[in-house]
PDB file of N, CA, C and O in Angstrom, chain B, residues numbered from 101:
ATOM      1  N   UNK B 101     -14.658  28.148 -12.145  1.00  0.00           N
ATOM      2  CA  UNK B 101     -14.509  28.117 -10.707  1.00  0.00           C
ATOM      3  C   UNK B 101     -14.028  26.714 -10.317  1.00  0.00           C
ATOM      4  O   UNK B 101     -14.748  25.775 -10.656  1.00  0.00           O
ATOM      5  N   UNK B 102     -12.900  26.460  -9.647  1.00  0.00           N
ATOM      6  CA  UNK B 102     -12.477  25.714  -9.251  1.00  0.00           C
ATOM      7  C   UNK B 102     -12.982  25.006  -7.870  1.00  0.00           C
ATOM      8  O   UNK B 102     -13.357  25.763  -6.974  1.00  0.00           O
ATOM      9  N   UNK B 103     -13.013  23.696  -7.663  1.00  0.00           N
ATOM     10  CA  UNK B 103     -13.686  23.455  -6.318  1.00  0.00           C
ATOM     11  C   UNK B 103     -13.080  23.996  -5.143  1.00  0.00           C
ATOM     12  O   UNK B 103     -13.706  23.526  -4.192  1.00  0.00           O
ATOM     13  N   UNK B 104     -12.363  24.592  -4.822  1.00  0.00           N
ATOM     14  CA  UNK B 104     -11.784  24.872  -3.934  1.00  0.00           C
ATOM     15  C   UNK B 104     -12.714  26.466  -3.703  1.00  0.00           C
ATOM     16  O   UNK B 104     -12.911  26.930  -2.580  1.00  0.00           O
ATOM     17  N   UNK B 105     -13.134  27.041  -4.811  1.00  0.00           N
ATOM     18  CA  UNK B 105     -13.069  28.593  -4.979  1.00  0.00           C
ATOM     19  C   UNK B 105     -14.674  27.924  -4.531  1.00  0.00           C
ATOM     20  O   UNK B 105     -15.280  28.662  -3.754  1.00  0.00           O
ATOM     21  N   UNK B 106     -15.338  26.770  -4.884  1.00  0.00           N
ATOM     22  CA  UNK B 106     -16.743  26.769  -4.764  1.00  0.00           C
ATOM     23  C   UNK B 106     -17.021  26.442  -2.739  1.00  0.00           C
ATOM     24  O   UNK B 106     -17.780  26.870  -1.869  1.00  0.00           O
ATOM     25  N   UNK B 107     -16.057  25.607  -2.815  1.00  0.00           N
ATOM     26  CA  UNK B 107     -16.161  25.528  -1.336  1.00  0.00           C
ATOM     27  C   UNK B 107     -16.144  26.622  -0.264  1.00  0.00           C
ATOM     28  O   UNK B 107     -16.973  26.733   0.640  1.00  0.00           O
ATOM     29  N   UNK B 108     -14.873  27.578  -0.531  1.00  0.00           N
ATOM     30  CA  UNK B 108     -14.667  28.325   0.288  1.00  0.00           C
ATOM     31  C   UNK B 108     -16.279  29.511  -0.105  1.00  0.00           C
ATOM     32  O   UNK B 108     -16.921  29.999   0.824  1.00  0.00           O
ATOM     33  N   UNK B 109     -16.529  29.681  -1.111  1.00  0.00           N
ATOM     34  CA  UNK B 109     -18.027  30.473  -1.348  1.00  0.00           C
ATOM     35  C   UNK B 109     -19.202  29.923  -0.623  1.00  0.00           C
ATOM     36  O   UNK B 109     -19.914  30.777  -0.094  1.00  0.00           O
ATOM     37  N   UNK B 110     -19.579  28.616  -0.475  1.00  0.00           N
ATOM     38  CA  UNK B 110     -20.144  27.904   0.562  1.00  0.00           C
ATOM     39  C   UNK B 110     -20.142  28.052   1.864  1.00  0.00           C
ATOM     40  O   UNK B 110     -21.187  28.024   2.513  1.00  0.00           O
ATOM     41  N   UNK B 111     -18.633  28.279   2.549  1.00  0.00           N
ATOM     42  CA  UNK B 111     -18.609  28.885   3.681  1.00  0.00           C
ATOM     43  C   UNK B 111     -18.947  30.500   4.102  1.00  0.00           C
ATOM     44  O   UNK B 111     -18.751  31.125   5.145  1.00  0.00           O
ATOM     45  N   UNK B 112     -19.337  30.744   3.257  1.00  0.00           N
ATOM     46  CA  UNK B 112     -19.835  32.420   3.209  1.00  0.00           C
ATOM     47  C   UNK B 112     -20.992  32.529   3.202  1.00  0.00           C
ATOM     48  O   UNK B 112     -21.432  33.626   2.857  1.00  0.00           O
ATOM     49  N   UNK B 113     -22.128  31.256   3.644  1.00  0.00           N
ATOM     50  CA  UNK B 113     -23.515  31.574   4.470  1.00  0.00           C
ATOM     51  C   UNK B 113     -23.466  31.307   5.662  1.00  0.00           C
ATOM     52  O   UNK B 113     -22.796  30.545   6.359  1.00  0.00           O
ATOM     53  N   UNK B 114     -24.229  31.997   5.816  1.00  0.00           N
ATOM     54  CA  UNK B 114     -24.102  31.912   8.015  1.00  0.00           C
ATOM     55  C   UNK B 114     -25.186  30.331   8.109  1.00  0.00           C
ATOM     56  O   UNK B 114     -24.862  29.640   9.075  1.00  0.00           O
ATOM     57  N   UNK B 115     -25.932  29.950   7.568  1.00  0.00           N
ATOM     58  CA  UNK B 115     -26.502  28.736   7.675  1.00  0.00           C
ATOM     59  C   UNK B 115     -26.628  27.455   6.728  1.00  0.00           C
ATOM     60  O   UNK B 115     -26.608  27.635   5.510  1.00  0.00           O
ATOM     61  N   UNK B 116     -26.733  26.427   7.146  1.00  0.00           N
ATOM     62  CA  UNK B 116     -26.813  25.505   5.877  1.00  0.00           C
ATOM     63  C   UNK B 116     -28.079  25.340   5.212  1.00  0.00           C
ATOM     64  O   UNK B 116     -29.129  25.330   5.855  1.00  0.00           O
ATOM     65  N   UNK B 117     -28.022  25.148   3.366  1.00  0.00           N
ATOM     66  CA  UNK B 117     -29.319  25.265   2.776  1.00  0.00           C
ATOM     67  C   UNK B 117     -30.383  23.992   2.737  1.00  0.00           C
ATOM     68  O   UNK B 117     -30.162  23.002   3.434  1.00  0.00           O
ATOM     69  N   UNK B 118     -31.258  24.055   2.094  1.00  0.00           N
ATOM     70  CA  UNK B 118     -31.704  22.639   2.001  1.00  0.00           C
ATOM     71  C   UNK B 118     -31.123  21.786   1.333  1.00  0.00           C
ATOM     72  O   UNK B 118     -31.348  20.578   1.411  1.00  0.00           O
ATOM     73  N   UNK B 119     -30.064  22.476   0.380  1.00  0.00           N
ATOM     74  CA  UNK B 119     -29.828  21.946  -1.011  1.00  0.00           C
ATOM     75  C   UNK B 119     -28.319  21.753  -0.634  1.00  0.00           C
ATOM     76  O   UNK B 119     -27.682  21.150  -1.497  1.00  0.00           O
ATOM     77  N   UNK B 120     -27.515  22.197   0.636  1.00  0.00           N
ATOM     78  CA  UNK B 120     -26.332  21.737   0.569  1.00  0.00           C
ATOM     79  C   UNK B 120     -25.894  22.222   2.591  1.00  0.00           C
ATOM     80  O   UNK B 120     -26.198  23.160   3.327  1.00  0.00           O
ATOM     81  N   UNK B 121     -24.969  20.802   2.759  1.00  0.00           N
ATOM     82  CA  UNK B 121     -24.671  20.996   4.529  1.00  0.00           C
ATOM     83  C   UNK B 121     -23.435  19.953   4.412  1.00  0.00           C
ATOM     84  O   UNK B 121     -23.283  19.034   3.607  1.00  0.00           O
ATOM     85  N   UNK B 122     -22.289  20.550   5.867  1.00  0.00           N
ATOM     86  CA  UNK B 122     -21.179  20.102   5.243  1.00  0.00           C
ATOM     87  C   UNK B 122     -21.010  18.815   6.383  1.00  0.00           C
ATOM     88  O   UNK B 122     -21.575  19.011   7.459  1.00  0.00           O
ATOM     89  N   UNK B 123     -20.245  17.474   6.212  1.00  0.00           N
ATOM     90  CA  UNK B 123     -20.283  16.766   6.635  1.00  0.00           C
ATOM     91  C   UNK B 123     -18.682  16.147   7.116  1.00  0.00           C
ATOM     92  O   UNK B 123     -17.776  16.289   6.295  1.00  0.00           O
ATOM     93  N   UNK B 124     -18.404  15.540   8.311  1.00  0.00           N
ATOM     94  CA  UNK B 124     -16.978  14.758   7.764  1.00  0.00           C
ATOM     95  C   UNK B 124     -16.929  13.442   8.554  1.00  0.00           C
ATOM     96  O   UNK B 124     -17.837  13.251   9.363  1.00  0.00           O
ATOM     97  N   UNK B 125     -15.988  12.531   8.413  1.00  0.00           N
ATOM     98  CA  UNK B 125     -15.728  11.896   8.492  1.00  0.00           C
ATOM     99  C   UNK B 125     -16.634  10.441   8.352  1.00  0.00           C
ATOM    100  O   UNK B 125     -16.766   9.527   9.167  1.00  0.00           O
ATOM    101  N   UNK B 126     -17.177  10.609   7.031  1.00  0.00           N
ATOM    102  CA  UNK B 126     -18.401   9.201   6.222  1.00  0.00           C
ATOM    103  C   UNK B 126     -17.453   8.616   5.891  1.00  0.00           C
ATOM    104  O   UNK B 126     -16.481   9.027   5.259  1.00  0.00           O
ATOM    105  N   UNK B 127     -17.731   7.316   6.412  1.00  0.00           N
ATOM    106  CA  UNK B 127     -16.982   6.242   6.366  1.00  0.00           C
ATOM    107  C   UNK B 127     -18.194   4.691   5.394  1.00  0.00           C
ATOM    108  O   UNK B 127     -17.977   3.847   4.524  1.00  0.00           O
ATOM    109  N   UNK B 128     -18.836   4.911   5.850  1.00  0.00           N
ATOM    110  CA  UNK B 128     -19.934   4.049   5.608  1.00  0.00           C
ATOM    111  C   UNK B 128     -20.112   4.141   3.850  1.00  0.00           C
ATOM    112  O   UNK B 128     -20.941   4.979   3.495  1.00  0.00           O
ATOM    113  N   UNK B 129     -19.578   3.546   2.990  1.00  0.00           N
ATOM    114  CA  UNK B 129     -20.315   3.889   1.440  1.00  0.00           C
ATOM    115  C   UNK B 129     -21.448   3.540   1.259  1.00  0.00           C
ATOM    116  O   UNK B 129     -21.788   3.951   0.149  1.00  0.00           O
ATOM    117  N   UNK B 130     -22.286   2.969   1.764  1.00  0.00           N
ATOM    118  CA  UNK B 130     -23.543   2.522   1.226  1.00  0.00           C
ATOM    119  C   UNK B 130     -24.363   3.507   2.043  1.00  0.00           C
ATOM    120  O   UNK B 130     -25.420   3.728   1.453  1.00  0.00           O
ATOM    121  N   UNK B 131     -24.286   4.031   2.935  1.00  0.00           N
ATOM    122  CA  UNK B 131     -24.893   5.264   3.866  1.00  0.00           C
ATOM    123  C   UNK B 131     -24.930   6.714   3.426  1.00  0.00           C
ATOM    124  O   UNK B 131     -25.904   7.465   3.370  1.00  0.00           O
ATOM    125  N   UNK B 132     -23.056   7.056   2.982  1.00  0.00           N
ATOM    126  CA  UNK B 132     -22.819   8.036   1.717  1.00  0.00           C
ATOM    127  C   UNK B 132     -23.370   8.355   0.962  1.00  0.00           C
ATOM    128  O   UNK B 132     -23.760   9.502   0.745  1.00  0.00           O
ATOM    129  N   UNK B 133     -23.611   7.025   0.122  1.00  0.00           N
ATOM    130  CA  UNK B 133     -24.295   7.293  -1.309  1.00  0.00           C
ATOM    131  C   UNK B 133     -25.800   7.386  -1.008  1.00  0.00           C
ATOM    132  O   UNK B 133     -26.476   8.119  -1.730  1.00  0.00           O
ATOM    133  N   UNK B 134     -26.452   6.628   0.112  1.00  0.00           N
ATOM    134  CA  UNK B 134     -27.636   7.783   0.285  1.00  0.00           C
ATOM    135  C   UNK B 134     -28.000   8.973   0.691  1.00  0.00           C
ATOM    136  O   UNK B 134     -28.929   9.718   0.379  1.00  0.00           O
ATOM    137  N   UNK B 135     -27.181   9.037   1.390  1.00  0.00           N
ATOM    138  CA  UNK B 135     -26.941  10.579   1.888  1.00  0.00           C
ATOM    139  C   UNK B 135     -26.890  11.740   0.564  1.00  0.00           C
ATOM    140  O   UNK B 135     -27.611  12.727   0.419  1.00  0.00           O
ATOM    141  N   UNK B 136     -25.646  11.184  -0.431  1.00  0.00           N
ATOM    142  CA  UNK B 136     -25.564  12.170  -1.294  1.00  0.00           C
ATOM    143  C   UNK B 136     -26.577  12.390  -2.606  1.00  0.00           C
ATOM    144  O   UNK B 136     -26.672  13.295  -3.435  1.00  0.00           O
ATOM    145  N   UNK B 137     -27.456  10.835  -2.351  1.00  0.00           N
ATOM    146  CA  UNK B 137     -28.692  10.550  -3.807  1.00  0.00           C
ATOM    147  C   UNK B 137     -29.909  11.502  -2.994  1.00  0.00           C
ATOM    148  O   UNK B 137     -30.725  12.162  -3.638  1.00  0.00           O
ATOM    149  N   UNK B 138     -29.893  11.466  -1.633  1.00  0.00           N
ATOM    150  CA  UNK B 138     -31.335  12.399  -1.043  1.00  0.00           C
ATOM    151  C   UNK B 138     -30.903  14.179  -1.102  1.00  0.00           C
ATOM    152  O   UNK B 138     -31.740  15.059  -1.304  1.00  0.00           O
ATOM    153  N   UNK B 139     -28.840  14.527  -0.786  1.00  0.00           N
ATOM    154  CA  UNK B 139     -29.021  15.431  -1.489  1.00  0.00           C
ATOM    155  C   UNK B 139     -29.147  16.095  -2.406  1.00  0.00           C
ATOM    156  O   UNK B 139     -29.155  17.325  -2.454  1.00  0.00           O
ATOM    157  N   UNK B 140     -29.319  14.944  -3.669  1.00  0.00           N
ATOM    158  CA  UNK B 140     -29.195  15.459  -4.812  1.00  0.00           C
ATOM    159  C   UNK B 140     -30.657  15.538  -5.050  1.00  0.00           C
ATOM    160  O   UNK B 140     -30.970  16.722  -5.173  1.00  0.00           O
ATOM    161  N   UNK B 141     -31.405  14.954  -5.132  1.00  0.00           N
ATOM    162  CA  UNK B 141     -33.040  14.379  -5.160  1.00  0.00           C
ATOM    163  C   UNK B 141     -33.575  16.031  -4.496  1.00  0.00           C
ATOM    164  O   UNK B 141     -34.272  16.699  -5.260  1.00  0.00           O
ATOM    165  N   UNK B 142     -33.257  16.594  -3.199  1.00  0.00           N
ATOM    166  CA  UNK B 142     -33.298  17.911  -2.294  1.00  0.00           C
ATOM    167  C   UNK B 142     -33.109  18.960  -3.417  1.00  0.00           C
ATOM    168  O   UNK B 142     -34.119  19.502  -3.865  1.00  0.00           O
ATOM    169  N   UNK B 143     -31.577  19.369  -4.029  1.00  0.00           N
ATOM    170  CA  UNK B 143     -31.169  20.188  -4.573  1.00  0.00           C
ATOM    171  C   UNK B 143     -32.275  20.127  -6.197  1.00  0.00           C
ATOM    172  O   UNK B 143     -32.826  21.121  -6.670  1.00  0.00           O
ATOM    173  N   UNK B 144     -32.324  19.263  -6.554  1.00  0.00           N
ATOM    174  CA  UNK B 144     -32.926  19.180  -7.831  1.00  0.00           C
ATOM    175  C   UNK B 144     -34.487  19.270  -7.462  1.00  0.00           C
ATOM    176  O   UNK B 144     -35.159  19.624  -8.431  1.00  0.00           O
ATOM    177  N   UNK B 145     -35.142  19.061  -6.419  1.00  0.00           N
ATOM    178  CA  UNK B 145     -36.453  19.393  -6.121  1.00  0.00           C
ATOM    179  C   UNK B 145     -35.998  21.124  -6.210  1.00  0.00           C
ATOM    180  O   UNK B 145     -36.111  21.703  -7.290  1.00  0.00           O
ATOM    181  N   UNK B 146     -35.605  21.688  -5.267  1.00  0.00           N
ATOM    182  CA  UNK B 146     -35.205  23.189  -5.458  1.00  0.00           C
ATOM    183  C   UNK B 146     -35.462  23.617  -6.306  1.00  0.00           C
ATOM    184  O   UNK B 146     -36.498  24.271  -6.426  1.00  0.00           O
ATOM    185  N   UNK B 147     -34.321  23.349  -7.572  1.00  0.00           N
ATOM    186  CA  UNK B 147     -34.248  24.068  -8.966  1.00  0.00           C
ATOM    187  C   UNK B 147     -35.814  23.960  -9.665  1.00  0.00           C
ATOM    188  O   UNK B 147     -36.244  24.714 -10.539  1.00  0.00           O
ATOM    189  N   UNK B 148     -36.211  23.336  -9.322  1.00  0.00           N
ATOM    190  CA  UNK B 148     -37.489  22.883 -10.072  1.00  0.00           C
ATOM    191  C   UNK B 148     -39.160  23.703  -9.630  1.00  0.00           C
ATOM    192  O   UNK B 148     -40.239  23.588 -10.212  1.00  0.00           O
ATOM    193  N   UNK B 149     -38.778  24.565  -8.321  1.00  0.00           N
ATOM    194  CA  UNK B 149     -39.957  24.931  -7.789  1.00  0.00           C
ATOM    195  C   UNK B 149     -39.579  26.923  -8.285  1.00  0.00           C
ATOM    196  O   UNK B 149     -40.402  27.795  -8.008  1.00  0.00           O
TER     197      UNK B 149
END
């Protein structure tokens, strides 16, 4: 699956999960990368319960 094929499958829930929500225009890298270490920290709590 290509990212494109994963994205557009993403848009095929009517709500966002705990484990993933879509964002635009992050400009900030040091804000980013927490953003994307708490969703990863989120998603990997998930898999784990």
């Amino acid at each position: 699956m290509n990212t494109k094929e994963i994205v557009l499958d993403l848009c095929r829930y009517s709500d966002e999960q705990e484990w993933f929500e879509f964002k635009e225009n992050w400009f900030e890298q040091e804000t980013l990368g927490e953003y994307v270490s708490a969703m990863s920290n989120a998603a990997a709590f998930h898999i784990t319960i």
